[in-house]
Backbone bond lengths (Angstrom), bond angles and torsions (degrees), N, CA, C in turn:
res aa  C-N    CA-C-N  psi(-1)  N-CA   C-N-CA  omega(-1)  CA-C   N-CA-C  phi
1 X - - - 1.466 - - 1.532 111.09 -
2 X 1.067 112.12 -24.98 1.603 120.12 -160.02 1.820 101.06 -85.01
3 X 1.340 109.30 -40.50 1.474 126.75 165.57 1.465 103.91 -34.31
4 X 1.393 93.34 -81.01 1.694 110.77 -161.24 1.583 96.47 -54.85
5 X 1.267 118.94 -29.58 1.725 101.68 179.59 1.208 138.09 -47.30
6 X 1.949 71.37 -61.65 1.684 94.72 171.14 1.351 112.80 -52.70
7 X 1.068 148.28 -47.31 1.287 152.09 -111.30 1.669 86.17 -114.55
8 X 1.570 113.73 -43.25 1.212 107.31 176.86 1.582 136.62 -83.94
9 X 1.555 99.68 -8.20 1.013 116.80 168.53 1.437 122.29 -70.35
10 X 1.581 123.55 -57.48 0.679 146.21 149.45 1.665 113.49 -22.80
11 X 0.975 151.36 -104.82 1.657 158.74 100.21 1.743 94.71 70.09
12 X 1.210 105.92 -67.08 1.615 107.60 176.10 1.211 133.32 -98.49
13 X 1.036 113.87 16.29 1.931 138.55 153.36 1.263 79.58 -81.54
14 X 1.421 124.01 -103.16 1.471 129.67 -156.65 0.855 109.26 19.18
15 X 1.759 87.77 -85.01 1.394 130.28 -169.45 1.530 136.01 -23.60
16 X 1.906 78.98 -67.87 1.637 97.10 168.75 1.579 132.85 -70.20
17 X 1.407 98.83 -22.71 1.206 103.14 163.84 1.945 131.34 -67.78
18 X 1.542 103.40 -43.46 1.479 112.85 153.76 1.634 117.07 -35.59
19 X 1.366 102.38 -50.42 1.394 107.67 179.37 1.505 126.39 -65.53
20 X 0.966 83.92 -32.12 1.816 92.15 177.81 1.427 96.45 -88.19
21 X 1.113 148.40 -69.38 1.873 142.62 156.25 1.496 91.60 1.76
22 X 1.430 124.77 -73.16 1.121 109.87 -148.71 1.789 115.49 -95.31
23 X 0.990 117.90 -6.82 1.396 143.76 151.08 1.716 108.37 -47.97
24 X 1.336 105.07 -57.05 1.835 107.91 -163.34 1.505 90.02 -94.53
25 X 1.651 148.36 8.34 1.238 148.28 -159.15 1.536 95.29 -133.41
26 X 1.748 114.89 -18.39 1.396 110.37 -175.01 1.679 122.65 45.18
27 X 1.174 74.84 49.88 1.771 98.06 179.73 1.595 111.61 -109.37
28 X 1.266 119.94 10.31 1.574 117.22 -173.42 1.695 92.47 -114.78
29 X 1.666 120.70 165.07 1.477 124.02 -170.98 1.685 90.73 -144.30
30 X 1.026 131.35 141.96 1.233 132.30 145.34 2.272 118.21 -51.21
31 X 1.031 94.38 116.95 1.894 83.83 -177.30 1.413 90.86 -107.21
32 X 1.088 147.13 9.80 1.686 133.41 -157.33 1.291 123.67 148.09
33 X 0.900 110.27 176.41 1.669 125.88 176.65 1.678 116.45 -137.24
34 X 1.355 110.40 149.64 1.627 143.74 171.55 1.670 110.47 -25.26
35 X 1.561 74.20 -132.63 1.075 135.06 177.03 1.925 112.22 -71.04
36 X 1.124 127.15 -36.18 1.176 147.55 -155.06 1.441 101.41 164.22
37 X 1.645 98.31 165.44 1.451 116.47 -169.20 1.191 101.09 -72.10
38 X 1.434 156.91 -33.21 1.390 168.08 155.26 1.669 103.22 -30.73
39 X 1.437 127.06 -52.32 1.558 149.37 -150.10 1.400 81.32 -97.13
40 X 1.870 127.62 85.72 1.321 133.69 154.75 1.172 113.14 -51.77
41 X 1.615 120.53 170.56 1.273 149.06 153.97 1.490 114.47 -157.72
42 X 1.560 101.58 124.71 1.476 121.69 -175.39 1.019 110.05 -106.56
43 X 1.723 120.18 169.16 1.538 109.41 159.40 1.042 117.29 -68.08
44 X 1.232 131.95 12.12 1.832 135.36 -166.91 1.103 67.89 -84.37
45 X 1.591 129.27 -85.71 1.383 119.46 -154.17 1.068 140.52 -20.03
46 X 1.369 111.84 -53.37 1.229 123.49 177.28 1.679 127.56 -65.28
47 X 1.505 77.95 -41.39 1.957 87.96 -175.27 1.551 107.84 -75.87
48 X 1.366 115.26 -15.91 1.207 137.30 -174.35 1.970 93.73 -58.64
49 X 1.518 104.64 -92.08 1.541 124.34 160.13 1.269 114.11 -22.67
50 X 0.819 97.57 -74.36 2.284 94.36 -178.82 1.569 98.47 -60.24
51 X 0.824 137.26 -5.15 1.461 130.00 160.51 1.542 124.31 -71.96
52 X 1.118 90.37 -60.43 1.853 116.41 169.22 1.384 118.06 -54.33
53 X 1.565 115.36 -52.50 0.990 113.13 -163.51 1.918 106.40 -95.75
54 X 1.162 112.68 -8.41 1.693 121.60 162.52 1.736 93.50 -65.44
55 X 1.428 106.68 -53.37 1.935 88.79 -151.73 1.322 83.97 -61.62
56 X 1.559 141.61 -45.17 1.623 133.09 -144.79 1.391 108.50 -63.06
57 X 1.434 99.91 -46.20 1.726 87.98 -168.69 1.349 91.01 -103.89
58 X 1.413 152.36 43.56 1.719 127.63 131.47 1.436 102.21 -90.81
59 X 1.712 129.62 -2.81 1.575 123.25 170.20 1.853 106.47 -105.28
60 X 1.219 108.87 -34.66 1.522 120.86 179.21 1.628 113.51 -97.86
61 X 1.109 130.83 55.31 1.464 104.64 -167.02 1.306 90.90 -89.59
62 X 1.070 154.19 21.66 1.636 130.99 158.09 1.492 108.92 -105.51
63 X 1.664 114.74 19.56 1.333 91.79 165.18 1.235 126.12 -140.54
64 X 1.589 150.03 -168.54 1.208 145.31 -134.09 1.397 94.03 -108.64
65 X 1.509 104.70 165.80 1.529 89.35 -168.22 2.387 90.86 -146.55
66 X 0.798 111.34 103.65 2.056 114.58 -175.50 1.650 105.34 -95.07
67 X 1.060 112.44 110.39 1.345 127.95 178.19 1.053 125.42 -105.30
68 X 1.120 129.86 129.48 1.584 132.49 163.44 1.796 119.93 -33.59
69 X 1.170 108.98 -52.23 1.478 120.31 -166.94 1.168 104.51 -93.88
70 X 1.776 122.22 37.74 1.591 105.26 -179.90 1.710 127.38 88.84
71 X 1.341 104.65 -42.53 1.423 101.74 171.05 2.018 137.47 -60.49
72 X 1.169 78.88 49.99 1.577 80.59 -174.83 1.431 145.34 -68.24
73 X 1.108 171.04 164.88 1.343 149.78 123.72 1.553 117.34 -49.59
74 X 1.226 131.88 122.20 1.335 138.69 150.44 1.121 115.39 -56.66
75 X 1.159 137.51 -56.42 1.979 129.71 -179.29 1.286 108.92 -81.76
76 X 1.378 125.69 140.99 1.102 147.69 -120.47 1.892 81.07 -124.37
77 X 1.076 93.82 136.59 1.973 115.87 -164.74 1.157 102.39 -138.53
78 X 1.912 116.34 137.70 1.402 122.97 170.27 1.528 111.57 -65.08
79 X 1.320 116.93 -34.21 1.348 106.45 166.96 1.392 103.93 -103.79
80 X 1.355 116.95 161.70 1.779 115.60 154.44 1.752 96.51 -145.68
81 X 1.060 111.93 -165.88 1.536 113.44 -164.24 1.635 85.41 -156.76
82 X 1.639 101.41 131.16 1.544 108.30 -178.61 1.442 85.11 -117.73
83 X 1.788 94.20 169.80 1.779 113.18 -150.25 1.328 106.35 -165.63
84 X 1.867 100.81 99.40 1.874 84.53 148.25 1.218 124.41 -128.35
85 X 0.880 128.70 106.75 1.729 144.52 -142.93 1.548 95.27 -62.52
86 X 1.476 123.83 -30.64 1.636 112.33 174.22 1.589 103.20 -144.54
87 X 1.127 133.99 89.07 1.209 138.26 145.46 1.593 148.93 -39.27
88 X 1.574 108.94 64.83 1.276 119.58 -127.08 1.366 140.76 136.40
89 X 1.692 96.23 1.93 1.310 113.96 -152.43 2.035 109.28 -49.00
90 X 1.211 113.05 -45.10 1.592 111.95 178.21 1.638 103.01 -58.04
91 X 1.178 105.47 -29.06 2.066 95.24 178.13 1.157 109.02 -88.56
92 X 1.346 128.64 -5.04 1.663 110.37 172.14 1.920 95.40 -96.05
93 X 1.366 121.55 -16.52 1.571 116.79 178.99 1.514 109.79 -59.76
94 X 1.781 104.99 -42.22 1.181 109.53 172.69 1.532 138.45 -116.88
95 X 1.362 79.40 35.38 1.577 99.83 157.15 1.174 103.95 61.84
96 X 1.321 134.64 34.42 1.270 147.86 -170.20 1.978 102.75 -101.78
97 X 1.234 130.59 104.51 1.178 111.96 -168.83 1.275 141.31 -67.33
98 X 1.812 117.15 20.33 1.127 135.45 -159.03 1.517 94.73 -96.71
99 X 1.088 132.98 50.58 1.497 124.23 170.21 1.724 108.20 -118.02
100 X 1.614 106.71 175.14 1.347 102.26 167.46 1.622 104.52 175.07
101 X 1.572 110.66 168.27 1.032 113.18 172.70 1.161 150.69 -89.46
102 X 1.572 160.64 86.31 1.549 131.40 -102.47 1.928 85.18 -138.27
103 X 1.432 122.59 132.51 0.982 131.74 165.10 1.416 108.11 -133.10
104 X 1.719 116.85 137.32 1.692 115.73 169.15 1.462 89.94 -137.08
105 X 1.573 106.45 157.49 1.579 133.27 148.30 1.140 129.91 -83.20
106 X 1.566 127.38 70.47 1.710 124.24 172.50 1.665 103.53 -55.83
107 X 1.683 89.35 151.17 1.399 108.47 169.76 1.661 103.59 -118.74
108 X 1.122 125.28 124.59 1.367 122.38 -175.52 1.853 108.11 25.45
109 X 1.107 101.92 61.03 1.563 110.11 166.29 1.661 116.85 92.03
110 X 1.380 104.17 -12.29 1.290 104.90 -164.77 2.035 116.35 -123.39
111 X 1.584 110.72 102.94 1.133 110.20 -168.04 1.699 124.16 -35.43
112 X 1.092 126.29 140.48 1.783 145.82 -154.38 1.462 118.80 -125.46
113 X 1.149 99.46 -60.41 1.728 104.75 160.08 1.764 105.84 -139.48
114 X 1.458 100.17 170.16 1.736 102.12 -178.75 1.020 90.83 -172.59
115 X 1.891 103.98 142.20 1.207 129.36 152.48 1.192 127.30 -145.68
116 X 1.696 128.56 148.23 1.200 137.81 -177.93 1.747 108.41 -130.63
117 X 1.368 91.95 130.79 1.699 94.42 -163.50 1.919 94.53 -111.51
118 X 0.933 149.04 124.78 1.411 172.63 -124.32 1.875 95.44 -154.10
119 X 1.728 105.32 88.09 1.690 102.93 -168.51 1.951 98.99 -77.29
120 X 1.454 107.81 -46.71 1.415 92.09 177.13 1.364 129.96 -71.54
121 X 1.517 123.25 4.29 1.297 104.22 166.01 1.782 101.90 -117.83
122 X 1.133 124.19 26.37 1.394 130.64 -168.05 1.333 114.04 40.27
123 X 1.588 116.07 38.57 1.764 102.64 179.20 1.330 117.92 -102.50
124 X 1.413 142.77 160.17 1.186 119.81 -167.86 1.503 83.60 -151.23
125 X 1.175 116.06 120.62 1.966 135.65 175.82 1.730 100.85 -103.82
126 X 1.427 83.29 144.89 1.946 88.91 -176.95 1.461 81.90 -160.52
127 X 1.386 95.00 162.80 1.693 115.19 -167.22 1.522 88.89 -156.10
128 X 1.919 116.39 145.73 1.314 120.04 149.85 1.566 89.49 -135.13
129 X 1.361 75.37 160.85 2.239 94.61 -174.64 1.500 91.61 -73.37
130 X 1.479 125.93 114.92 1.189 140.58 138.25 1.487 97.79 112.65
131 X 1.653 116.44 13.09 1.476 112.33 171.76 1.310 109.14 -144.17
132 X 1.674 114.31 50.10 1.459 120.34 148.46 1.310 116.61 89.03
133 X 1.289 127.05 166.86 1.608 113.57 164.51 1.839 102.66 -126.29
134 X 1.630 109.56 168.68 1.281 105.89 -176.71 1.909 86.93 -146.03
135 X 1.565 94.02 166.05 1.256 99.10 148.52 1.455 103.95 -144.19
136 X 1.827 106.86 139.95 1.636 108.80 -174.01 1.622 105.77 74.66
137 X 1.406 125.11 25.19 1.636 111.44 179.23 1.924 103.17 85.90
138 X 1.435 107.37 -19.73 1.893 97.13 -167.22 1.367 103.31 -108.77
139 X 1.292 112.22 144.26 1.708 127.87 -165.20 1.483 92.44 -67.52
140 X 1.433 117.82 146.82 0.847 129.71 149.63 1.602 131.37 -119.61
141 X 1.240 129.09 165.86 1.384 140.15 174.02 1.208 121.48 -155.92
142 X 1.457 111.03 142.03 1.368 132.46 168.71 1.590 110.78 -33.40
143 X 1.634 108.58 159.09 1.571 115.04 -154.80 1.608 88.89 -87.27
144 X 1.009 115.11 171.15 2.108 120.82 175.45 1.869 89.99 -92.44
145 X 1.182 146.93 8.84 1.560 123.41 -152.39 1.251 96.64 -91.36
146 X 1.580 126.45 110.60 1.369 153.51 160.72 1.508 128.30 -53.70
147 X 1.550 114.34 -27.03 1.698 132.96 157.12 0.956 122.78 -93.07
148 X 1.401 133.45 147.29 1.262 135.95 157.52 1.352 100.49 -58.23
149 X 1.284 142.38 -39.28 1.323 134.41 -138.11 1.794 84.77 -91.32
150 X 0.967 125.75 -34.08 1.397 129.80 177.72 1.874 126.04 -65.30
151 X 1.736 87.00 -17.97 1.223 92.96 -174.33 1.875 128.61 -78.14
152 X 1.016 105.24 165.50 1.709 111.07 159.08 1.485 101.04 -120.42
153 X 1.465 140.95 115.66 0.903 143.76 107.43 1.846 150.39 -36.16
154 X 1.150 118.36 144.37 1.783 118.33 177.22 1.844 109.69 -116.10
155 X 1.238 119.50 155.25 1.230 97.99 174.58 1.738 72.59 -152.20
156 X 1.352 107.06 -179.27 1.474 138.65 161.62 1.792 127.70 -136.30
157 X 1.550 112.90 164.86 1.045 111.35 -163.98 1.741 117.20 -112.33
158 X 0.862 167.07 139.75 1.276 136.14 176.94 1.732 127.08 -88.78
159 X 1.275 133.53 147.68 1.007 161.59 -154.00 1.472 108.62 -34.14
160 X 1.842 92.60 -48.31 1.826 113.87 -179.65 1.064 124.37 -74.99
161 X 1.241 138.04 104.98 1.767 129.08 -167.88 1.369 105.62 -110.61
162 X 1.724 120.90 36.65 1.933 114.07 148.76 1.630 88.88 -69.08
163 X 1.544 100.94 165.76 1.098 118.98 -173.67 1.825 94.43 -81.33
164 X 1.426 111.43 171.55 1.563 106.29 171.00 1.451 85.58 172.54
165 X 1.321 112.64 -167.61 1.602 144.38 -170.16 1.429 110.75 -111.54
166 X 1.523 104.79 9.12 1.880 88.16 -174.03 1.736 72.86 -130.22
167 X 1.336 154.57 46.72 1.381 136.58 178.07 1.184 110.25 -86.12
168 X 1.518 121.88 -32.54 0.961 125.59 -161.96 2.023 132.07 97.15
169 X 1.692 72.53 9.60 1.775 73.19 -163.86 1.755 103.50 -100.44
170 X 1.540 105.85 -2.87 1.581 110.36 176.00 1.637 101.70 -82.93
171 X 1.535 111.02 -29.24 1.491 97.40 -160.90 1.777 81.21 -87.19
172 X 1.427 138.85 -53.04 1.571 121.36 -175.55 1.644 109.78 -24.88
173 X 1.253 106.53 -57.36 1.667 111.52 -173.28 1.528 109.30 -68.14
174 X 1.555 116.45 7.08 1.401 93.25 174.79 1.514 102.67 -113.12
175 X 1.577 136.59 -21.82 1.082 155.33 -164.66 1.219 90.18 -105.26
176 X 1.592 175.00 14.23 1.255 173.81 -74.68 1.656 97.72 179.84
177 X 1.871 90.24 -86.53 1.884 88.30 -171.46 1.528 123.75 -82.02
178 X 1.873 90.62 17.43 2.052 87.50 -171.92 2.111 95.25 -93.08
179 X 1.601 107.30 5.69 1.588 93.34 -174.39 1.020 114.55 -140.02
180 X 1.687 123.81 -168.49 1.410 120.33 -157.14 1.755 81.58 -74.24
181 X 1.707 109.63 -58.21 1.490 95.71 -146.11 2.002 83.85 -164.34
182 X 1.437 98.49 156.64 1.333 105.39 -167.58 2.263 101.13 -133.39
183 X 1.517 92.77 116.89 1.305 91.71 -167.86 1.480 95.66 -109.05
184 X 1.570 93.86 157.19 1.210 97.92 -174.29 1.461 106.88 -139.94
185 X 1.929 111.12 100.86 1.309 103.03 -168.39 2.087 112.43 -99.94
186 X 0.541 128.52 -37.98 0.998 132.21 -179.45 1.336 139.16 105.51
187 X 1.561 87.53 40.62 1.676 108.94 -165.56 1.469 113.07 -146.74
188 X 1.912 141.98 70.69 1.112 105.98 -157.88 1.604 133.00 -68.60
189 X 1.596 92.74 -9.20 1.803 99.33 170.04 1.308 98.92 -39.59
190 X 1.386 117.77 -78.10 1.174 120.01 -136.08 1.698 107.62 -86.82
191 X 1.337 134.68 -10.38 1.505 148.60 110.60 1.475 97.59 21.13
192 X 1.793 94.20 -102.44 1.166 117.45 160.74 1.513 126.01 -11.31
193 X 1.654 129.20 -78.47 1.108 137.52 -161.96 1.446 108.06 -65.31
194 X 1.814 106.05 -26.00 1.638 95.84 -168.54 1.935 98.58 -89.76
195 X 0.950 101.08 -24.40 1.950 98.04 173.48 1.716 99.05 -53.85
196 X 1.437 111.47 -51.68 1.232 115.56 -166.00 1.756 101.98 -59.04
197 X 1.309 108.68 -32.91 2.042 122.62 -164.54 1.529 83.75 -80.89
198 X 1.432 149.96 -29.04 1.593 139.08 -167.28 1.642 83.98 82.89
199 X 1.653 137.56 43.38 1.270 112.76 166.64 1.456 101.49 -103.51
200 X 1.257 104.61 -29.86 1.890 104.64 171.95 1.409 80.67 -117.62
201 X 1.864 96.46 160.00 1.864 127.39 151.08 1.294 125.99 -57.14
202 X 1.427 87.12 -43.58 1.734 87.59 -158.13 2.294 97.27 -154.49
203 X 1.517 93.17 152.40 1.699 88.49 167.64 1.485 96.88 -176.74
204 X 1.708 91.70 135.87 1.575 113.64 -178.13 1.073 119.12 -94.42
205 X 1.186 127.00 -176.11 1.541 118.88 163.24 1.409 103.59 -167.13
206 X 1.098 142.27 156.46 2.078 130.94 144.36 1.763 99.57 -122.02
207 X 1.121 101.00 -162.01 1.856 118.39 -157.26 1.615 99.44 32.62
208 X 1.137 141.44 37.23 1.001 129.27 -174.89 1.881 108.00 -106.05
209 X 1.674 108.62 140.55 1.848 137.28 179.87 1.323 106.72 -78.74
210 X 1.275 115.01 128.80 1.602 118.78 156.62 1.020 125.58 -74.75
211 X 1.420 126.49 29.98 1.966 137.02 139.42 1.601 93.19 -88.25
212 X 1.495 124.52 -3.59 1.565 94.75 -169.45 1.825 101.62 -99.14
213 X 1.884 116.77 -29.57 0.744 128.49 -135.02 1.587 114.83 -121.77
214 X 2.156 95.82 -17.94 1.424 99.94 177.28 1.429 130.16 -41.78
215 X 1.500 115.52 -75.90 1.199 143.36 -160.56 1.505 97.23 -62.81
216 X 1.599 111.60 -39.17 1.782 101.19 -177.07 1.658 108.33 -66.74
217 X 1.388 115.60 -34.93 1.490 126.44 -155.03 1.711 87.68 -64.36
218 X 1.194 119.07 -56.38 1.389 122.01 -170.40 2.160 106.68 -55.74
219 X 1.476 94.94 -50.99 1.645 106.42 -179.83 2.182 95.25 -43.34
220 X 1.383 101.25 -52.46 1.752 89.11 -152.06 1.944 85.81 -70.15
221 X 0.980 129.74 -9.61 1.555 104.81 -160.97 1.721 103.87 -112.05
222 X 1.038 97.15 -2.31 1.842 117.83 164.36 1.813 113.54 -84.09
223 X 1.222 101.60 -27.44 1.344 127.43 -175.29 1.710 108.68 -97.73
224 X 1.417 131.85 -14.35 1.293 124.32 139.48 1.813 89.60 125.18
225 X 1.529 105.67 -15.93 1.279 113.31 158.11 2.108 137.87 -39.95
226 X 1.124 107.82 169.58 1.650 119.95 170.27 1.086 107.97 -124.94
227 X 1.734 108.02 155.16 1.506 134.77 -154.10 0.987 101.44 -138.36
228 X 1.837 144.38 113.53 1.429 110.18 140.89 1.709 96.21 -149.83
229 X 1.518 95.13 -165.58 1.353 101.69 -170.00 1.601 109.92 -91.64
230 X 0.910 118.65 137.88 1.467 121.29 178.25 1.632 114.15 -122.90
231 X 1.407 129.71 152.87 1.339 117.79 -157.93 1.579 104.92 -146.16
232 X 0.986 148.36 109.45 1.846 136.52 -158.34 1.592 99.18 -92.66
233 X 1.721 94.81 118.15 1.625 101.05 175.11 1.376 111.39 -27.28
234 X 1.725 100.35 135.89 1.736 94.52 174.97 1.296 116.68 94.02
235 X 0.771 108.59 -26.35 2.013 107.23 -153.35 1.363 94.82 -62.27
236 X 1.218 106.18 155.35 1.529 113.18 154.59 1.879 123.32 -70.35
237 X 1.750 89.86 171.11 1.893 98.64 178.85 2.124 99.30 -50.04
238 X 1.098 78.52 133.64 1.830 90.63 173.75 1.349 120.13 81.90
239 X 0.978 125.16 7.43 1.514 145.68 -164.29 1.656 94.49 -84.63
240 X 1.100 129.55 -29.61 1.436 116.04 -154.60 1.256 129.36 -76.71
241 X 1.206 169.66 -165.73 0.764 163.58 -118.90 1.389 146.37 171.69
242 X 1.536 136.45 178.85 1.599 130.92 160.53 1.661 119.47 -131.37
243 X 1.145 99.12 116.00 1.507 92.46 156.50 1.702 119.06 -126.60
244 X 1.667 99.79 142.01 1.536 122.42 -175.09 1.169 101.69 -109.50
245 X 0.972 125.54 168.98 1.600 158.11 -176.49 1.594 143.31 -153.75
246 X 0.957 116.12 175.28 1.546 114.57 153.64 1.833 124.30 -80.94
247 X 1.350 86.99 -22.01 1.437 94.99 -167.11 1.598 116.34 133.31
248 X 1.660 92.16 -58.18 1.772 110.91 -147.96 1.925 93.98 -75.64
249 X 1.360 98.11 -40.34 1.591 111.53 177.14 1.596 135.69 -83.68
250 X 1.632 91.12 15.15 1.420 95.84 -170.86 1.143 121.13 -86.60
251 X 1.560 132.15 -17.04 1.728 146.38 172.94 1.428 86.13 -62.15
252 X 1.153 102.34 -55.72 1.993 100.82 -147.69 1.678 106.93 -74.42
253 X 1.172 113.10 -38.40 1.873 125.10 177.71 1.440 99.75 -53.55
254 X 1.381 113.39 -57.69 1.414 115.09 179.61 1.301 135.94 -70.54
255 X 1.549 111.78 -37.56 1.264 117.55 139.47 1.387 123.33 -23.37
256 X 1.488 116.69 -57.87 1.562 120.74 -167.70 1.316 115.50 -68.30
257 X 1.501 102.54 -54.10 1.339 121.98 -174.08 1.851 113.80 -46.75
258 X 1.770 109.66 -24.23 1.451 105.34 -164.93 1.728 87.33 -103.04
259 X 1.137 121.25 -9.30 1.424 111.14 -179.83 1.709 110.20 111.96
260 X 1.271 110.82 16.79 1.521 109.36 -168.66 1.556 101.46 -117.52
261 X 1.561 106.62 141.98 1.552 134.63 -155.33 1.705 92.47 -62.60
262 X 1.607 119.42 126.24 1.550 126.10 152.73 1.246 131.34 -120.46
263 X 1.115 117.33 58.08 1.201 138.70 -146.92 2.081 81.88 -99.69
264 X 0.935 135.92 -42.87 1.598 145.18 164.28 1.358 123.66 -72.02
265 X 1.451 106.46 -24.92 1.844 122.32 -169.05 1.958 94.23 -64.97
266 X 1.115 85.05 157.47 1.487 86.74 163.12 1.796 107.57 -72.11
């Protein structure tokens, strides 16, 4: 376990640091888009990935490797290593410092170690299953806030902007006036890492990839946090989703989020 930490720790410093080199050197170009014209791709991206995925398999070559940009393994591996070389990708285009790098180790499906390295604020979060999470070396834990009305929440939007029933903009309007305040960073790694830091309560998401969500999912439940899947009435195939927590707010968030009365919830 201690291997794979290092190894992953390590891996997304690199990383993030390259990125920021080439960010403050204005050496990265937009070549394309996703998912939709919104869903960038830079050369960060790329150089990002071929970075990651060179160190993994000259230390891992027997295992699977799930990438953001396509680079996947087809045969199915007790370990594989998920990857998104920029988490955030439109905030590192615009220099917005909410980006970062997110690497985990599944073991037959289920995250092992994780880390997400955050180059403009130098923070670096890591999680192992049954040995805690930190950011910067210091333990962290989930926030104590027992109300929604107490809370700060995160949510995200997805890529596709036709109108529909899975956007996300029925469940914003239903979770809106039950809390302190609803942020919206644009990163679910790092979403993730700050529920796990007690900087937000709670954060949803749907259409959302497990390169976006591994390494955090492991951070909030190392962090004393809840995990589950959440799905918006209606939605279409792939629509589904994550919601994290503290724990204390997870009946009532979810409650809200599907449209059901909390008028009793915490």
């Amino acid at each position: 376990m201690h291997n794979f930490m290092e190894c992953c720790t390590q891996i997304v410093r690199e990383t993030g640091h390259a990125l920021l080199q080439a960010m403050q050197q204005g050496e990265t170009r937009l070549i394309g888009a996703k998912s939709s014209a919104i869903d960038l791709l830079t050369e960060a991206d790329e150089m990002a990935q071929h970075q990651i995925t060179q160190r993994l398999r000259e230390a891992f070559p027997d295992h699977g490797i799930l990438a953001e940009e396509g680079d996947q393994e087809a045969e199915p591996r007790d370990y594989v290593w998920v990857i998104d070389p920029i988490d955030g990708t439109t905030n590192y285009w615009h220099r917005h410092p909410a980006f970062c790098v997110s690497v985990a180790l599944c073991h037959h499906g289920e995250p092992m170690v994780g880390a997400i390295y955050a180059p403009r604020m130098d923070e670096l979060f890591c999680a192992s299953r049954g040995g805690g999470a930190f950011c910067n070396d210091i333990p962290i834990h989930v926030s104590r806030a027992s109300h929604l009305d107490q809370a700060i929440v995160a949510t995200g939007f997805p890529y596709q902007r036709a109108p529909g029933s899975d956007n996300n903009l029925v469940e914003f309007g239903r979770v809106m006036p039950l809390v302190q305040g609803i942020r919206r960073c644009g990163s679910a790694a790092l979403d993730l890492a700050y529920v796990a830091a007690g900087r937000l309560d709670g954060y949803w998401e749907f259409h959302i990839k497990p390169w976006d969500i591994m390494a955090g999912i492991l951070l909030v439940r190392e962090a004393g946090g809840q995990v589950s899947q959440v799905r918006p009435e209606g939605a279409m195939a792939g629509a589904g989703g994550i919601l994290a927590t503290n724990g204390h707010l997870h009946p009532a968030l979810h409650r809200r989020i599907m449209g059901k009365a909390v008028e009793h919830a915490p």
